[in-house]
C-alpha positions as CSV (number, residue, x, y, z in Angstrom):
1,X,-8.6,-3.0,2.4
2,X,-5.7,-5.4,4.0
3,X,-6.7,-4.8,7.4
4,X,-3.4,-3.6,8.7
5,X,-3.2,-0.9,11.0
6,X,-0.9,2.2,10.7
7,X,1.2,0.9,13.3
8,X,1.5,-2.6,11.5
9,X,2.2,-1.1,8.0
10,X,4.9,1.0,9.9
11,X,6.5,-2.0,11.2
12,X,6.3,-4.5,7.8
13,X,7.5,-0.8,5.8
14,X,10.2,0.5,7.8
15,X,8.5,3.7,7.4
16,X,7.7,5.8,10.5
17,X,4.2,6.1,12.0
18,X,4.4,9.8,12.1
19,X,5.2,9.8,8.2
20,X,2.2,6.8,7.5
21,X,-0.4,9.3,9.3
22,X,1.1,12.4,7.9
23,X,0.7,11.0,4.5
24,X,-3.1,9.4,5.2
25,X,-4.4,12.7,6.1
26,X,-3.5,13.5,2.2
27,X,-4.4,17.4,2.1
28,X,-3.1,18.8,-0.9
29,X,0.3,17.7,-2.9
30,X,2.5,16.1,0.0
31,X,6.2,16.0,0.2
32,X,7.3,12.5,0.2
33,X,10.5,10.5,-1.0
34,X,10.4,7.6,-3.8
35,X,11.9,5.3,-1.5
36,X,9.2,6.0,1.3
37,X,6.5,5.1,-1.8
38,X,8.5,2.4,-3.0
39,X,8.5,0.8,1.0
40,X,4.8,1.2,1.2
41,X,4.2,0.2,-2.2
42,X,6.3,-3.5,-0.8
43,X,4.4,-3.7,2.2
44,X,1.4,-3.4,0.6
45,X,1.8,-5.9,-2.4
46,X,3.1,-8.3,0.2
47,X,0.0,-7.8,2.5
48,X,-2.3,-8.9,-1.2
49,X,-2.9,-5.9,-2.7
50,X,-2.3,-5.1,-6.3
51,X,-1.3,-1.9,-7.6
52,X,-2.9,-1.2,-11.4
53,X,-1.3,1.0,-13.9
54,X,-2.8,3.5,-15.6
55,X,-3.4,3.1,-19.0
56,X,-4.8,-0.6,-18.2
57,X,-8.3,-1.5,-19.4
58,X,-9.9,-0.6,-15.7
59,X,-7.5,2.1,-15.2
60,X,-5.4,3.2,-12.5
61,X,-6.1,1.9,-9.4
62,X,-5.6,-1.0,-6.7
63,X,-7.6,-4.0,-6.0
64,X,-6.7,-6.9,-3.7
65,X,-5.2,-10.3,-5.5
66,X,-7.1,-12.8,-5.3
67,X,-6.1,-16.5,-4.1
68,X,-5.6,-18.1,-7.8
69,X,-3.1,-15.6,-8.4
70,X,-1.1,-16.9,-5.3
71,X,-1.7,-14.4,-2.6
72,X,-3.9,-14.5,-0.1
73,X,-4.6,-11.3,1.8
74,X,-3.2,-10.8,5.0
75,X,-5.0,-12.5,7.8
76,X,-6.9,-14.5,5.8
């Protein structure tokens, strides 16, 4: 979606690689802290993407910003 790869949404998060992959694998309910979700949530939002609620008209979900909201995605 942003075009980062694990190793760069490690580095912009400051959360480990080991815990990105662990958690991209996503097999059944995974362990994970609020802060680690919170740090990717950051890094994401940062990188252009937007994180929807649920309960909003579209539901729950992401989608990236787009440019007349302000962000640009990353590397664009």
């Amino acid at each position: 979606m942003t075009g980062l790869t694990q190793a760069e949404l490690a580095e912009k998060s400051g959360v480990s690689l080991p815990t990105i992959k662990r958690l991209e694998l996503g097999r059944g309910l995974l362990p994970v802290r609020l802060a680690t979700l919170l740090k990717l949530q950051r890094a994401l939002e940062s990188a252009g993407v937007e994180f929807i609620a649920a309960g909003s008209d579209s539901g729950p979900g992401l989608r990236l910003k787009t440019r007349a909201e302000g962000s640009a995605p990353a590397g664009a």
